[in-house]
C-alpha positions in Angstrom: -8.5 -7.2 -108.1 -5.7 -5.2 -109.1 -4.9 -1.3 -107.7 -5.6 -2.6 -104.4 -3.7 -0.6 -101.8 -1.5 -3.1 -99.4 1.1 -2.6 -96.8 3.9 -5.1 -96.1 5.9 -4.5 -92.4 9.2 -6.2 -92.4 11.7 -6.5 -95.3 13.0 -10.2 -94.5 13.4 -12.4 -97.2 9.5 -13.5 -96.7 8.6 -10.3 -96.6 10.2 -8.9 -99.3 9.4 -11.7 -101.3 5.3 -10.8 -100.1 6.1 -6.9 -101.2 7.1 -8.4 -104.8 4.5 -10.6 -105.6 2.0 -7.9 -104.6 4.0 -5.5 -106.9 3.7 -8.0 -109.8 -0.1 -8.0 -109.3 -0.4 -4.9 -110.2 -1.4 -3.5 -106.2 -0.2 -0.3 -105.1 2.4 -1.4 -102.2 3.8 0.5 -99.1 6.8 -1.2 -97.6 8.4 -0.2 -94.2 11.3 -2.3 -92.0 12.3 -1.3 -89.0 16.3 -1.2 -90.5 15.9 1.1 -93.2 18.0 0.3 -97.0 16.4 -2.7 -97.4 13.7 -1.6 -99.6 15.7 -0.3 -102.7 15.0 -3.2 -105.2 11.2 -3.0 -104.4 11.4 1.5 -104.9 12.5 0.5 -108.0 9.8 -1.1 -109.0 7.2 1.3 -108.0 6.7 0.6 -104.1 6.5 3.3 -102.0 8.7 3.1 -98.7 7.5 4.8 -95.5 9.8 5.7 -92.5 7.4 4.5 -89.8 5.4 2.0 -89.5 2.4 4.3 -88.7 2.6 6.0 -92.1 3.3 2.9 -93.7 -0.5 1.3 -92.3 -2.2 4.3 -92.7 -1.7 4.4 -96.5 -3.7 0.9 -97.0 -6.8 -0.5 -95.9 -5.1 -4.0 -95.8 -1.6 -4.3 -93.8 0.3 -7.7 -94.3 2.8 -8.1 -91.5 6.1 -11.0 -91.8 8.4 -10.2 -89.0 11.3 -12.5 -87.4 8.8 -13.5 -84.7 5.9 -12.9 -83.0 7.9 -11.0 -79.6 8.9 -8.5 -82.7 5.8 -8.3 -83.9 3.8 -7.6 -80.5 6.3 -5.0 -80.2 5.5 -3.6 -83.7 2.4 -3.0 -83.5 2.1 -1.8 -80.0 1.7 1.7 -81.2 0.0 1.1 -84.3 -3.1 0.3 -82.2 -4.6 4.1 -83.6 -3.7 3.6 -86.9 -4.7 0.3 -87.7 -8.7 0.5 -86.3 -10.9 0.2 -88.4 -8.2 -1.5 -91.3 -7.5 -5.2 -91.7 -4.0 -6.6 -90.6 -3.0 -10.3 -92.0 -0.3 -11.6 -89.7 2.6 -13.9 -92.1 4.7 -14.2 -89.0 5.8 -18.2 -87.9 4.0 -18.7 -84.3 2.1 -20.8 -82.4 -1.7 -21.4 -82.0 -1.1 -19.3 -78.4 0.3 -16.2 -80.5 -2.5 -16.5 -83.0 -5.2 -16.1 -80.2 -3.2 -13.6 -78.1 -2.7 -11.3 -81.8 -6.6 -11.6 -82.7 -7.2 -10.6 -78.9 -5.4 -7.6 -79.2 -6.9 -6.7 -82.5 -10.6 -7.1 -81.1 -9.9 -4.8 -78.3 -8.8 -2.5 -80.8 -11.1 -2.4 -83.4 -8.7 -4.0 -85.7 -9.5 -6.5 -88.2 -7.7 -9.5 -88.1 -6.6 -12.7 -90.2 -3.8 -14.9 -89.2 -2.1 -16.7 -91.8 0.4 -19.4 -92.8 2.5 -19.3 -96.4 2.6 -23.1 -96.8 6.5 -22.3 -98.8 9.4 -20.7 -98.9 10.3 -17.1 -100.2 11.1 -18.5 -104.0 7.8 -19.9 -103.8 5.4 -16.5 -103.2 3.3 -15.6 -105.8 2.9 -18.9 -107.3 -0.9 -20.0 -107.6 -0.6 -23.8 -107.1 0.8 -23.5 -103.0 -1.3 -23.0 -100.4 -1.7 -20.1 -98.1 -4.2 -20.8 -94.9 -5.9 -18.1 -92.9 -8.4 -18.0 -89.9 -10.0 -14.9 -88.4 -13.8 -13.6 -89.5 -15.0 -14.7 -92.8 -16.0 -11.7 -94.3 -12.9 -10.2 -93.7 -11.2 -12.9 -95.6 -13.7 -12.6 -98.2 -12.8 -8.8 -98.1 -9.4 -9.2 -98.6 -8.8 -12.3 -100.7 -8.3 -10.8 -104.8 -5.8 -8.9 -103.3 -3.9 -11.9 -100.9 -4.5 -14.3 -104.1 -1.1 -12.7 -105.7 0.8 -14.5 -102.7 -0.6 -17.8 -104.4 -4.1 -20.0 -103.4 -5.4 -18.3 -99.9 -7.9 -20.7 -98.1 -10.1 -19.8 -95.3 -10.0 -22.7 -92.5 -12.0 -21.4 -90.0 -13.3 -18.5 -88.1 -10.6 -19.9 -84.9 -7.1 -17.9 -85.8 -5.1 -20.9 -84.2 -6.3 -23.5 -87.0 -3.3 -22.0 -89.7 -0.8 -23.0 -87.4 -2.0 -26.4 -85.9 -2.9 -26.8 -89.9 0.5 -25.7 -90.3 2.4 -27.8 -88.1 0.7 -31.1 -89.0 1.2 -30.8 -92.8 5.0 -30.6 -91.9 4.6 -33.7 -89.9 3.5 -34.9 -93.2 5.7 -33.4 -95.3 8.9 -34.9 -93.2 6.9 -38.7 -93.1 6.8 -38.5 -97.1 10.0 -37.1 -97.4 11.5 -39.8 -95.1 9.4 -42.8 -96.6 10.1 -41.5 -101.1 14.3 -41.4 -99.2 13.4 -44.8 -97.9 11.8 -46.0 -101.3 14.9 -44.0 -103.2 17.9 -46.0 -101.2 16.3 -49.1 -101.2 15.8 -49.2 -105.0 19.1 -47.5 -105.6 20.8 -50.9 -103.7 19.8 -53.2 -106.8 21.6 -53.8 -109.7 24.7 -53.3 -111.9 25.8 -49.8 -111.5 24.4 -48.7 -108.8 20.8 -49.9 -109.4 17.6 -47.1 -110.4 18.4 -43.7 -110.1 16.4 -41.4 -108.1 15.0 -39.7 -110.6 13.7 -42.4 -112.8 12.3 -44.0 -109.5 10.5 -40.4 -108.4 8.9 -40.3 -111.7 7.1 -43.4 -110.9 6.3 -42.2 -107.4 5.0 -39.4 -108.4 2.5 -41.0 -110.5 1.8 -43.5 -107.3 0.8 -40.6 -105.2 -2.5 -40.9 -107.0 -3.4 -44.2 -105.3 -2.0 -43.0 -102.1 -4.4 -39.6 -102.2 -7.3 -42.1 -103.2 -6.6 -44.0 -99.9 -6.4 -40.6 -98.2 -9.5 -39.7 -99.2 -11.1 -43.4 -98.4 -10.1 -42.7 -94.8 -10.7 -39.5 -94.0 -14.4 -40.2 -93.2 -13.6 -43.7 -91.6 -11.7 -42.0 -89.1 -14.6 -38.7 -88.7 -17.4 -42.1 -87.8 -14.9 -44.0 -85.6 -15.8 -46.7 -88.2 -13.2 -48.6 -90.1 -14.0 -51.5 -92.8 -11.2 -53.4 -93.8 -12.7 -54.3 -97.2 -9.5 -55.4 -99.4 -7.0 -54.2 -97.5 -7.0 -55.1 -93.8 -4.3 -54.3 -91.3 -3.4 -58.7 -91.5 -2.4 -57.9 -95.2 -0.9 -54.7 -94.3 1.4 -56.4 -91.6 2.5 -58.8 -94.0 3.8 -56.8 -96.6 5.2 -54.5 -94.0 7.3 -57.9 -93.3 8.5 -57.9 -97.1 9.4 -54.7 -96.7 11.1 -55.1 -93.0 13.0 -57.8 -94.7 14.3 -56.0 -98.1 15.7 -53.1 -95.9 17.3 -55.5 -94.2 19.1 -57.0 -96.6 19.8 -54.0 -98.6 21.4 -51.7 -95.2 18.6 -49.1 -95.7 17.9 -48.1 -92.0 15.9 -45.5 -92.0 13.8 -47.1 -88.9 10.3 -46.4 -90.8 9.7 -50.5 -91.5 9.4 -51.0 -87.9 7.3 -47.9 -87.2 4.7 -49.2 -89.6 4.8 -52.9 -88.1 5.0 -51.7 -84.3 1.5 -49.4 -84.9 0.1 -52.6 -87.0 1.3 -55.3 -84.5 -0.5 -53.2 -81.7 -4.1 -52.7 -83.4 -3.8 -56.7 -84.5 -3.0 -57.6 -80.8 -6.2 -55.5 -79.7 -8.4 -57.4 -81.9 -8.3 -55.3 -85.6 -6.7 -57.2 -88.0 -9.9 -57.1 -90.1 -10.0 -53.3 -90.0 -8.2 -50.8 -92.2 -5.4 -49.0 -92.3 -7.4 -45.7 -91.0 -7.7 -47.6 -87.4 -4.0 -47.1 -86.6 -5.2 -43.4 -86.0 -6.3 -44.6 -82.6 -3.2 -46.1 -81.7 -1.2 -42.6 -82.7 -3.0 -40.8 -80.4 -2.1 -39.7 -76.7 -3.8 -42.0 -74.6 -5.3 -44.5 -77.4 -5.3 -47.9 -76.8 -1.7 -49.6 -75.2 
């Protein structure tokens, strides 16, 4: 949907990069910040800048707000309670699952309507379709507003609950940081072999990269192991798991790549074998991640 009429309030480097990508979508964009000269590169391009935040909401139905944190953003849009009734306000801001439910709170008793949304990357990143933007809040308000939030890149509804983008958030960074961490592992490990200096980290990423795909497909496998609480081994049981966790233990060894992941992985194993699930997969170490799973 292009022409759409959106708001962006806050100028950062998020929030510029928002007011941009909206811009290049062809919507008709009102920018404010509360420190005024930031907005001259996105005038030029045809946004309009307001000098209050009120005048800024009232020109769009949809209002996107990205502000340093959520404190600045409660104090935003403390008297923009008039205004924004009736409208639809998408929060971009960084908070917690707390914040989320205390924003959408606020919204209800104003008749506001309200999304609360993660950008799953950075400012360079905005606008491109393959990353991932999450939102929670009333589905037919996403539905409402999502032509015009697809020119931030690939919005997905996860739930009616506004506190799901951020656990969602949060978790995939856990992720994020334990691949990171492992393809570092895998990259100085490698790099330790041979005559000058061994495989470089690019021609050993390319093959990662392409090894992802069996990783996903154990993902996938899982994932509805650990929903039933049921957990077949089949090929690949936590006994052959643990011992090529021990080859791997011992190469790092040898090789002075410390990274401490080897004996993560055999500590979790060791402890499901020890309580009797060698035979099961991989998926049962879940239980033994968990706050108050098995000892």
């Amino acid at each position: 949907m292009r022409n759409a009429e959106v708001t962006v309030l806050g100028l950062g480097a998020m929030g510029t990069a928002l007011a941009g990508a909206f811009l290049t979508a062809g919507h008709r964009t009102t920018v404010w910040n509360r420190t005024p000269g930031r907005a001259g590169g996105l005038t030029a391009r045809g946004a309009m800048e307001l000098p209050t935040a009120a005048e800024a909401v009232r020109a769009s139905g949809l209002t996107v707000v990205c502000l340093a944190d959520q404190e600045a953003v409660r104090q935003a849009l403390a008297p923009l309670a008039e205004p924004l009734a009736g409208r639809t306000l998408v929060n971009l801001t960084s908070g917690s699952p707390i914040d989320a439910r205390q924003s959408a709170g606020w919204a209800e008793q104003h008749g506001v309507h309200y999304l609360d949304g993660v950008l799953l990357t950075t400012p360079a990143g905005v606008g491109n379709p393959d990353f991932l933007q999450l939102y929670g809040g009333d589905r037919a308000t996403f539905d409402a507003a999502r032509d015009t939030l697809a020119a931030l890149g690939d919005p997905v509804h996860v739930g009616t609950d506004t506190a799901l983008p951020s656990v969602y958030d949060t978790a995939l960074l856990g992720q994020m940081w334990g691949t990171l961490t492992g393809w570092l592992h895998g990259v100085a490990l490698i790099g330790a072999e041979g005559p000058g200096g061994g495989v470089t980290a690019t021609a050993y990423t390319e093959v990662a990269d392409r090894w992802m795909t069996t990783v996903r497909a154990f993902m996938g496998q899982y994932a509805p192991q650990i929903d039933s609480g049921q957990y077949p081994g089949g090929e690949f049981t936590l006994h052959l798991h643990s011992s090529t966790m021990d080859i791997l233990a011992h190469a790092s060894e040898l090789r002075g790549v410390q990274s401490g992941l080897p004996q993560l992985f055999r500590e979790l194993t060791g402890r499901a074998i020890a309580a009797g699930h060698g035979e099961d997969s991989y998926a049962r170490l879940v239980e033994f991640i968990k706050v108050g799973g098995p000892a």
